[in-house]
N, C-alpha and C positions, 0 to 999 in steps of 0.2 A: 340346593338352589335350583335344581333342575327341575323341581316338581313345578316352579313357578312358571315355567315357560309349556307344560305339559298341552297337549294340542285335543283334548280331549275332557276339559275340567268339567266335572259332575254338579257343581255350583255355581247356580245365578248370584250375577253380584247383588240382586235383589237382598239375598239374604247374608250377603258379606258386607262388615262396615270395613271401610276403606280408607286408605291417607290418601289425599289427592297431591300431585304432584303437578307442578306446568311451566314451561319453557315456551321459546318463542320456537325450539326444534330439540336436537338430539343433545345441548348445553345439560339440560337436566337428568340428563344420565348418571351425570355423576355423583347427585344426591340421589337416585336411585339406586346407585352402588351400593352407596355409605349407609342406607335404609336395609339393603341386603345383608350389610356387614354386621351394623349396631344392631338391628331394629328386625330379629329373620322371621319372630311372630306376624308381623303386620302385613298387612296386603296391602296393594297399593292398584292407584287410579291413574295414569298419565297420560297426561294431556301435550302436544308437542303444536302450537298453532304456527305450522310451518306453511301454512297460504298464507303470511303474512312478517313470515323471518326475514329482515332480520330487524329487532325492535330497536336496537340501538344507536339508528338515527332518523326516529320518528320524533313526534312532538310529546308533550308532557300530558296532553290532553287525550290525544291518540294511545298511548299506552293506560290510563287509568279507563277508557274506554273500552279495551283489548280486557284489561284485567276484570275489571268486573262483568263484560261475557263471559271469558271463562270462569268465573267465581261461578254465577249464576248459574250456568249447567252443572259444574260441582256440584253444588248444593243440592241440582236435582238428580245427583246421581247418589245422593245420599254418602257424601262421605263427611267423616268426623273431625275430619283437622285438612288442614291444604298448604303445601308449602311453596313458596312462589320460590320457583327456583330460577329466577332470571333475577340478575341483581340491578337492572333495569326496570322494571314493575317493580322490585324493593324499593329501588331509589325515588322512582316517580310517583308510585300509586298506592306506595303498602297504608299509607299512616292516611291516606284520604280513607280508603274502602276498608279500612279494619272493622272499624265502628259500625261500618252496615250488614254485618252479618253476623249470626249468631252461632260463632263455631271458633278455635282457635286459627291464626293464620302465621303463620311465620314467615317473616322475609331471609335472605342469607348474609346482607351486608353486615348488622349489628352481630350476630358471630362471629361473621367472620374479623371484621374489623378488632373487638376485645382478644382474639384471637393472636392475631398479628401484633398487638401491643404489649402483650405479654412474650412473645419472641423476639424482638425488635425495636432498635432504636432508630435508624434508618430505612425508611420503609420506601416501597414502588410500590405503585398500585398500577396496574393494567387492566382497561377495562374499556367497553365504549364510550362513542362518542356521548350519550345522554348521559351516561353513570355520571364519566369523569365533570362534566358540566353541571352535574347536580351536587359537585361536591361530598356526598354523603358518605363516601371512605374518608375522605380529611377529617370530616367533622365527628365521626365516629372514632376515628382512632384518637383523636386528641382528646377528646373528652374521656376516653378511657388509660389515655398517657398523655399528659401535656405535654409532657416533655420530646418527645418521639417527634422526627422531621418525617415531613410526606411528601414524594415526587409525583403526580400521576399523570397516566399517558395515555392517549384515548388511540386504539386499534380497531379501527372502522372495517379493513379486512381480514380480520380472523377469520369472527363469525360467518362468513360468505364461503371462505376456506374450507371451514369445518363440515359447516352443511354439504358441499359439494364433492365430498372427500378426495381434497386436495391437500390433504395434511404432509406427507411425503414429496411433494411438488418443492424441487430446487427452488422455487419462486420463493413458497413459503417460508425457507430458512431465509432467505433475505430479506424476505418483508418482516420476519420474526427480530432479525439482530438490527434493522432501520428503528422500529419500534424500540429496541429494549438496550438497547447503544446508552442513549442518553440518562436514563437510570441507572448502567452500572458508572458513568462518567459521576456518578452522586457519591459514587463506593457504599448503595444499600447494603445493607445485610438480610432482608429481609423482602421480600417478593409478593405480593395477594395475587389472586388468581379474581379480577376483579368480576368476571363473567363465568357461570358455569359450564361453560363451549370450555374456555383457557387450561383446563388440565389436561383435556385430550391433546394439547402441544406438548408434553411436558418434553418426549423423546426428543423434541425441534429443540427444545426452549435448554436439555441440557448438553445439546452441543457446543454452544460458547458460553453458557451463565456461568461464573465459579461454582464451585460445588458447596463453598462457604457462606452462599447467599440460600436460606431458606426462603421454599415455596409454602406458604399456605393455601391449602384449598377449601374455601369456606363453608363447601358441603359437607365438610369433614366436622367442624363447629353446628351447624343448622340441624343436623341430624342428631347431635347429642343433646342438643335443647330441645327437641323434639321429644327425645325421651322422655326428658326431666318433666314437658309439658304433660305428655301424655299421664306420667306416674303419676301427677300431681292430680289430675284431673279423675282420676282411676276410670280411663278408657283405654289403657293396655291392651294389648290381643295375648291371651294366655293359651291360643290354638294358633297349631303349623295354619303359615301363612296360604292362600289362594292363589292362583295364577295371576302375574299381572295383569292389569286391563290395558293394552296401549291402543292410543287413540290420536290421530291429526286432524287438521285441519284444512293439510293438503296432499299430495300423492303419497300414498303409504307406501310406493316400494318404493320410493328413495330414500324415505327412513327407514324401509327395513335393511336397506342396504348398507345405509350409513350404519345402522345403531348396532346389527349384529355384529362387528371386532369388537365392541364390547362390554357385551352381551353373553351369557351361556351358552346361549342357544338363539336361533332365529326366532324374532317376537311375533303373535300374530297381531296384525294389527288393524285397526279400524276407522274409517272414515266419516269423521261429520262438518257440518257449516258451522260456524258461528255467525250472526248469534239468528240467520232464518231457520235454520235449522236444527234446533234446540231441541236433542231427546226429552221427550215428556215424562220416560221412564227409564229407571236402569238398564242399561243393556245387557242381554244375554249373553257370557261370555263365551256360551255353549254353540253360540248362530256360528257360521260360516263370514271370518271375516272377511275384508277388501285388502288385497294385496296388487 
C-alpha cells in the first residue's frame, strides 16, 4: 500500500486508466480504503470538492450541478468507472446524471441499503440533512426487506466536525449521543453509516452504542459491486496499482491534514476550480503538487 503514496511515481496518469472516486471532502476515504482492501490492482482518481463541503444541506438542484462538474472533469481525466462516494449526489443526482455518460457510475446507498437488510430488522440510518429528506435509505431498504422498520436522523454537524478534525472534541460526543439517543430509544439492531464522513466516528459512536447494534459501512458494499462491475465489464487492472492522484477543490493542506490519520502515508495533493477551471488534460502525477 505504500507504493501508492510514493512521492516520486514514473507514470503519467495519461497512461493509467483510473477509478474515479468524489466526495464533497475527506467522507470518501473510506471507499478509498475498501478500494485498497478489495480492489489493490486498481489505481484510483480522487476528487475531494472541499470549496464547497459540506453538500448535505444544499438543494437538490445545487448538487446534480456539483455532480455533473465533477463527472465532467472525470471523464476528462480519462477514468473508466467513478464512484460517487457521497451518499448525497447518490441520493440526489445519481439516477438523473447516469444516463448521460458513457462509463459505469456507482452510487453507495443501494449497497449499502440491500446490505443493512440482509443484517437487520431494526434499522437507523444517520445521514444528512438532503439524504435523510430524500428518503432514499427507507425506500431502498424496504424494497429490499419489506418487512424491516426504518428510523432516520439527519446530523447536519458531523460533516463540519469531520472536515475540521474535530472528531475527539468533547463537543462531538455530545453532539454524537443527542443525534443517536432517539434510534437506540427504537431498540435498532442495526445502524447505516448514512454518509461516507460517519465511519470516521466510529471510536465516538462506540462509546455509548451497544456493542449488539451493527454498524454497516456502505463503502464496504459499493466497493464489492465495484468489483463485480468491473469483472463483468472485463476492465479489471491485472497490474500493481499507481500512486493515487488526490485532488480538491479547496485548500489542499487542510485535507492533507485531515486525510493523513487515515492514510499510509501523507497524500500529495493537488488543487483545481470547478468547473472554470477544468483540466483539459490528464494531470501529471510526476509535477510538483499544491500543498
Amino acid at each position: 500500500m505504500q507504493d501508492r503514496f510514493t512521492s516520486t511515481p514514473q507514470i503519467h496518469s495519461a497512461d493509467i486508466v483510473r477509478i474515479g472516486v468524489f466526495d464533497s471532502g475527506v467522507g470518501g476515504l473510506t471507499v478509498l480504503q475498501e478500494i485498497y482492501r478489495q480492489l489493490p490492482n486498481e489505481s484510483v482518481l480522487y476528487f475531494g470538492d472541499t470549496a464547497r463541503v459540506p453538500y448535505g444541506t444544499r438543494s437538490a438542484a445545487e448538487i446534480i450541478q456539483f455532480t455533473r462538474q465533477t463527472l465532467d472533469w472525470m471523464v476528462s481525466q480519462g477514468v473508466k468507472m467513478a464512484i460517487v462516494a457521497c451518499n448525497t449526489s447518490s441520493a440526489l443526482a445519481l439516477e438523473t446524471v447516469r444516463a448521460e455518460y458513457d462509463l459505469p457510475i456507482l452510487g453507495v446507498i443501494l449497497p449499502g441499503a440491500r446490505a443493512a437488510a440482509l443484517q437487520g430488522r431494526r434499522i437507523g440510518v444517520i445521514a444528512t440533512p438532503a439524504t435523510v429528506k430524500s428518503n432514499a435509505y427507507l425506500h431502498a431498504i424496504q424494497e429490499a426487506n419489506p418487512t424491516a422498520q426504518v428510523w432516520q436522523v439527519a446530523c447536519p454537524e458531523f460533516v463540519p466536525l469531520i472536515e475540521t478534525n474535530r472528531i475527539n472534541d468533547p463537543q462531538t460526543l455530545a453532539i454524537a449521543q443527542e443525534y443517536i439517543q432517539p434510534l437506540l430509544d427504537q431498540s435498532i439492531d442495526t445502524l447505516i453509516y448514512g454518509c461516507t464522513h460517519y465511519p470516521h466516528l466510529e471510536p465516538v459512536l462506540r462509546q455509548f452504542v451497544p456493542m449488539s447494534v451493527k454498524f454497516i459501512n456502505p463503502a464496504v458494499a459499493v466497493v464489492a459491486a465495484a468489483a463485480k462491475e468491473l469483472n463483468v465489464l472485463g476492465i479489471q487492472s491485472h497490474h500493481p496499482a499507481s500512486p493515487t492522484q488526490f485532488v480538491v477543490s479547496g485548500n489542499p493542506s487542510q485535507f492533507t491534514q485531515v486525510a493523513t490519520q487515515w492514510l499510509p502515508a501523507v497524500p500529495l495533493v493537488h488543487q483545481i476550480a470547478l468547473p472554470t477551471a477544468v483540466v483539459s488534460k490528464p494531470i501529471d502525477i510526476g509535477q510538483n503538487p499544491v500543498t
